[in-house]
N, C-alpha and C positions, 0 to 999 in steps of 0.2 A: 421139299425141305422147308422148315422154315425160317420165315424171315424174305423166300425166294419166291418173287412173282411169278406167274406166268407169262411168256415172252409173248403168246397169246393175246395177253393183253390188251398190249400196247401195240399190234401192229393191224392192217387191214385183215379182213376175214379170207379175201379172193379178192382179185383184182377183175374190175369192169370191163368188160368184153367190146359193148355195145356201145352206140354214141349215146344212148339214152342214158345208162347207166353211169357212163362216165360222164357225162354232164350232172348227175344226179350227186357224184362225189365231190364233185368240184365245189356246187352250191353248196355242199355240206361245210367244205372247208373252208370255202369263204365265207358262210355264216359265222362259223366257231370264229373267225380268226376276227371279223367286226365285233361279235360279243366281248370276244377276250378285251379289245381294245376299250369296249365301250362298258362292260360292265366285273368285266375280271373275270379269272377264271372258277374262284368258289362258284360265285351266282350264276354262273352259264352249265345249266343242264341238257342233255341231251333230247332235249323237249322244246328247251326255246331253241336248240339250233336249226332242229327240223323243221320248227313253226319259221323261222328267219330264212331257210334256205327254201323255205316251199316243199319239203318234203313229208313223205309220212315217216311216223317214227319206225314204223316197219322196216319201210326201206332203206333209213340210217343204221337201223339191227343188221340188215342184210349183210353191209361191207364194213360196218364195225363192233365191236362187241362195247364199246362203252366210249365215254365222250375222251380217256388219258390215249387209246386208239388214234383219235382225232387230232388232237395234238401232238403226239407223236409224230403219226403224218405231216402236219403243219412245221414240225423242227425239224425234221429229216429235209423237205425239198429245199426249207429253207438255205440248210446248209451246201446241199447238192448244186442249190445256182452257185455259191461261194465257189468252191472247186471247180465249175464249170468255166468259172469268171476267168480263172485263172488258167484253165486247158486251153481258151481260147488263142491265146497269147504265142506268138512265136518262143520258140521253148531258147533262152539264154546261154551264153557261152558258157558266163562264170558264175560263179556260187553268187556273188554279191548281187547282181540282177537276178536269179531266179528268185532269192529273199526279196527284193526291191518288189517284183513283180506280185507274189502270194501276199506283203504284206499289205500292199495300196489296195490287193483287190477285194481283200478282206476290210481295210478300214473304210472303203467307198462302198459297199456294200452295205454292211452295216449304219453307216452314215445316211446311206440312200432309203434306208427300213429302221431306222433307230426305235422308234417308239413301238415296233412289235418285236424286233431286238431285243430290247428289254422286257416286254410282260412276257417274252416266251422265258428267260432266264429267269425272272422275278417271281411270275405268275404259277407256272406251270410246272410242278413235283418234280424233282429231277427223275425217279423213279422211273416217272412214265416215258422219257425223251432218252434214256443210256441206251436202250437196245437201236435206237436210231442210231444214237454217235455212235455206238462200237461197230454198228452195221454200215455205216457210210467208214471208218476206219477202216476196215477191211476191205473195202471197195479203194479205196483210196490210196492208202498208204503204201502199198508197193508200188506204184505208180510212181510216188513221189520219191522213194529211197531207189528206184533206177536213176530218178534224174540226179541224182546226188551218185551213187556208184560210176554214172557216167563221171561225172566228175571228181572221185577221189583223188586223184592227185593234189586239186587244190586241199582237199582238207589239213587238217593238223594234224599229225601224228597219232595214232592209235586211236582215233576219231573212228568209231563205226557207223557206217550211212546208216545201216538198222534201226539202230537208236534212237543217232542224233535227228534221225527223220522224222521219229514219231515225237521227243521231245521238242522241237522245232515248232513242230501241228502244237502242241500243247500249250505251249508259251505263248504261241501267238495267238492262239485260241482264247484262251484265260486272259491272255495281259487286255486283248482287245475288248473283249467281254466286261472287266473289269472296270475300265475307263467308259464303257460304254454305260454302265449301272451310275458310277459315281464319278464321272468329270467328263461327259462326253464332249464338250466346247474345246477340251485337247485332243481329242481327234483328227489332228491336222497333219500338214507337213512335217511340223519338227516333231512331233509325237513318231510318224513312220521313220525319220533320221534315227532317230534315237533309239528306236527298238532294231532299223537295220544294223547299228553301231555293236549295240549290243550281241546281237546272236551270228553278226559274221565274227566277233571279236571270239567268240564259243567256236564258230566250226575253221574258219582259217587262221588266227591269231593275229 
């Protein structure tokens, strides 16, 4: 259709077997991910990543079909420690500490990688990084709307976990993103108060 990429793309070709071969993707993405920093993402061709990672460009064709692959890659784990940050965590009685919990791990996270944070949001096509977030959504998000059905009763009336779960993800996704682009020196405590004020004041009143 058009106007609609191919999901192709943007994601790895086959996944590396071998410790050779997965040593050989790693340096790819750590290349991409110094270029992005050091020179942006226009000027980093899938030629300087190869030459920065030590590899042949053959071998970067093998597990990607182009350098928005690469970066895609690069958004997707990025966000996957995010969620992970937060799995780690004893899981919360009440709705207000699991918010407390997703939202600190999200702003220390990103506070902890700010400057590639940012050129991945600024730098990098949205285009090429949606089939990552829709693909970590899907991974994710029932996960997170059981911890919230676990706890319906606290919500507000006619309050769907469904929903309010993935709007939740979203807000704090965007709002954090956002501050992160243009005020990230609020970043802080009262910035996480204020956002947890805000969205328990959405799910329990």
């Amino acid at each position: 259709m058009l106007g609609i990429k191919s999901k192709s793309l943007f994601e790895l070709k086959k996944l590396p077997k071998q410790r050779r071969s997965k040593a050989t993707v790693e340096a790819i993405l750590e290349a991409a991910t110094q270029l992005l920093l050091e020179i942006g993402y226009d000027k980093t061709s899938t030629n300087r990543i190869a030459g920065r990672a030590g590899a042949s460009i053959g071998s970067l064709y093998e597990y990607f079909p182009g350098k928005e692959a690469i970066f895609a890659e690069i958004r997707r784990r990025e966000d996957a420690k995010i969620y992970r940050a937060s799995a780690q965590n004893a899981v919360p009685d009440t709705i207000s500490d699991m918010l407390r919990l997703h939202i600190t791990a999200y702003v220390d996270f990103v506070r902890s990688n700010l400057d590639l944070h940012v050129a991945l949001i600024r730098e990098v096509p949205q285009f090429a990084v949606a089939n990552a977030e829709a693909e970590l959504l899907r991974i994710y998000l029932p996960l997170s709307t059981k911890e919230l059905k676990e706890r319906k009763q606290q919500l507000r009336k006619n309050r769907s976990p469904s929903f309010a779960t993935e709007f939740i993800i979203r807000v704090v996704r965007g709002t954090i993103s956002e501050y992160a682009l243009y005020a990230p020196e609020h970043l802080n405590d009262r910035f996480t108060e204020n956002l947890l004020d805000m969205l328990e004041g959405y799910l329990v009143g």
